[in-house]
N, C-alpha and C positions, 0 to 999 in steps of 0.2 A: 504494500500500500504506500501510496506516496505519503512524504511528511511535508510536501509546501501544502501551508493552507493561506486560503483568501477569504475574507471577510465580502458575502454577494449580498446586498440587503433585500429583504424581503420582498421588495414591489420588482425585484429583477429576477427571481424564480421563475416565471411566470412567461409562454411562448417557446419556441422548440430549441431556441441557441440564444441563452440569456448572456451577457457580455459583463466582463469582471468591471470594473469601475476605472477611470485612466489609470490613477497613479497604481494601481495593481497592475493594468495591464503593460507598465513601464517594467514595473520592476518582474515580472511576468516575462517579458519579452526582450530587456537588454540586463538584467542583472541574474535569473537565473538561468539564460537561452534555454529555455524551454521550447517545446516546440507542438505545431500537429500530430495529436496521437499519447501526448505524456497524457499522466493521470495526475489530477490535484485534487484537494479537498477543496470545497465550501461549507459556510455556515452563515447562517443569518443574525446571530447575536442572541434569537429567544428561542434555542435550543435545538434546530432543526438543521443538518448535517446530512452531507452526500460527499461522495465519492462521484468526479466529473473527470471528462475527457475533453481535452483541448481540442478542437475544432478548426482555429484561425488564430494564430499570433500577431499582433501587432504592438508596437510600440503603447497606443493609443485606446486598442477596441483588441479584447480576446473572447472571443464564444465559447461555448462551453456546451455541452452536452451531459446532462446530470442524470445520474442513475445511485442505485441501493439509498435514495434517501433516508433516512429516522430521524427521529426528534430525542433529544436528550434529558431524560426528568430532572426536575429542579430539584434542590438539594433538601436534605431534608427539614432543614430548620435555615430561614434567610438570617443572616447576619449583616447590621449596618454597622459601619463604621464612622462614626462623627468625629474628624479629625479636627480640631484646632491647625489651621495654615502654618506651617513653619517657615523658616526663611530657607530662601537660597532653593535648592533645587533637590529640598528632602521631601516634598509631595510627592512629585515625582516617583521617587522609588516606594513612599508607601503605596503609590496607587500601583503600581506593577506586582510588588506583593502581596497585597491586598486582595487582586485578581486574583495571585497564583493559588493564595491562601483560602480564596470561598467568597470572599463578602460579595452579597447582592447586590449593598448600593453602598456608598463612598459618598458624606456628604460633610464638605469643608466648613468649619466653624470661623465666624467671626469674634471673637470672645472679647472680653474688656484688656487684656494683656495680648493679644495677639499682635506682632509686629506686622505681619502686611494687611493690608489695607487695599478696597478696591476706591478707586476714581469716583468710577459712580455706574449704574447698573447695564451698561454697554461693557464695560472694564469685565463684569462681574461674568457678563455671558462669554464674552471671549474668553476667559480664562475657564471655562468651564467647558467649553466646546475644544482647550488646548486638553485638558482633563482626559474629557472622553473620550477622546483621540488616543492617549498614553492607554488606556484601561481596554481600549479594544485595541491597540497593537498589542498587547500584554496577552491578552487571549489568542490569539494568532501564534505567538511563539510558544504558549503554554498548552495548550490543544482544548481551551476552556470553551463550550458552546454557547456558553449563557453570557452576554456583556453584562458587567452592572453598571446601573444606572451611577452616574454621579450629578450631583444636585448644584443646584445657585449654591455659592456662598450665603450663611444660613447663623444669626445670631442665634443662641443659647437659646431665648425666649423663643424665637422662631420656629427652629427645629421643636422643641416640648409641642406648640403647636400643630407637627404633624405627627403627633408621634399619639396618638390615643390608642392606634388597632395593637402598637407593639406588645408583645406580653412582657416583656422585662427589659428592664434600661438597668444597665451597670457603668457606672462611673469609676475609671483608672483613679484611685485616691491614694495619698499619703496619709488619709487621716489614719487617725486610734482604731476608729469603729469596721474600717476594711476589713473584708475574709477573704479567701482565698476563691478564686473563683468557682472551682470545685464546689465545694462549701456553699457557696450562693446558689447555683444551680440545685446541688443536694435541696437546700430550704423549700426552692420555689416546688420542684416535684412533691416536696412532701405535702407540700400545702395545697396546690393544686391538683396531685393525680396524675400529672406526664409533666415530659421535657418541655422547656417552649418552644417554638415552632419559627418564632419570629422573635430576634434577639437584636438592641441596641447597643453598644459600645462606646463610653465618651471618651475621649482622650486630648488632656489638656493642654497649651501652649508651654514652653519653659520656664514661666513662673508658675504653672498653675493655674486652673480656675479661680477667680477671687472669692471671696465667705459669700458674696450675695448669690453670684452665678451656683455656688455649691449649694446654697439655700434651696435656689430656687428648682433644681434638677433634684433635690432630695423628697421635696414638698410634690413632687411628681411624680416619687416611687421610685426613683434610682438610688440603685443600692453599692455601697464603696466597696470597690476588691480593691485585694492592694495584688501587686505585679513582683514579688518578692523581695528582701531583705535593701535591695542596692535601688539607687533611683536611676530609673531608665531614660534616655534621650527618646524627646517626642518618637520617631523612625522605629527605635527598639522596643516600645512598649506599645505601639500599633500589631506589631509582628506576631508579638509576644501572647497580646489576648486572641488576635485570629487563629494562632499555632491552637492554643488551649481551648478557647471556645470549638474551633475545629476536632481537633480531638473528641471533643466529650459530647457533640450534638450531630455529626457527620456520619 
């Protein structure tokens, strides 16, 4: 089975020789010279996957001829990730791990100590549209079917506001009162009767959430794990809960 794959989006499935998108059919036609007759994958981003045979190479336009379609089931339990923006170009590799890792969706916090800052909400979509660019190249290289969504940048308040259907929101804390994440999971099954199914994760800027921001996400049922003994860099303690959360609901 071939291991190139290309991201086809779902409105081009569709008629007898659907054509890969330019800049795939670039890299398709002068980066890996592929040619008439090789075999590649596609996928549409909401699970659905084939094995295709290249038809027509060009620089520009490649047809495809798609065969053994299936669809991918979702995982079992969605996991968000509400990252606080760090600086410099550590989004970045959370959002490629992030993929690798499982999370559904990947949505960037504005918080009161957050160093970057959007312009104004043009600034906010272009960088979010640079986002999901990164999070579906990620899935391409990782063999992942399912893209996740990545959201607007999304103040503390904001985000609680979309967050009602979630069954459990766990906030990365240094406070006293953190348990191990394990431990939190254990509580909620015992109280509830199952795992959750749809799981939030907050993870604060390098100072920290402030006392009001922590107020206000406790006051909404988020409950403090902590991420073990040593304080972890924003990037490492992203990784850290997707590894464990992964583990214990996958």
């Amino acid at each position: 089975m071939s291991t190139h794959r290309f991201y086809l989006p779902p409105e081009r499935w569709s008629g007898e020789a659907p054509e890969l998108e330019v800049s795939d059919s670039h890299h398709c036609a002068d980066v890996l010279r592929l040619g008439a007759g090789d075999m590649v994958i596609v996928f549409d981003g909401q699970g659905r996957v084939a094995e295709a045979e290249l038809l027509a190479v060009h620089r520009k336009h490649c047809s495809l001829s798609i065969r053994l379609a299936h669809v991918t089931p979702p995982l079992r339990c969605s996991i968000t990730l509400a990252q606080a923006i760090p600086k410099g170009k550590n989004m970045d590799l959370i959002l490629q791990k992030g993929v690798e890792l499982g999370a559904s969706e990947i949505v960037p916090l504005l918080t009161t100590r957050t160093v970057v800052r959007m312009d104004n909400a043009a600034d906010a979509e272009r960088k979010r549209e640079r986002w999901q660019q990164i999070a579906l190249e990620a899935c391409k290289q990782c063999g992942r079917n399912l893209v996740p969504q990545v959201a607007l940048p999304a103040t503390v308040e904001r985000f609680l506001a979309n967050r009602s259907a979630t069954d459990m929101l766990l906030l990365a804390s240094l406070q006293a009162d953190a348990r191990p994440i394990k431990e939190a999971l254990a509580l909620h099954t015992a109280s509830r009767g199952s795992l959750p199914q749809s799981v939030a994760v907050l993870i604060g800027p390098e100072g920290d959430f402030t006392p009001e921001e922590i107020t206000l996400l406790k006051e909404a049922g988020a409950v403090s794990v902590t991420l073990g003994p040593t304080i972890l860099r924003a990037e490492t303690a992203a990784l850290y809960c997707l590894s464990v959360l992964g583990h214990e609901l996958f």
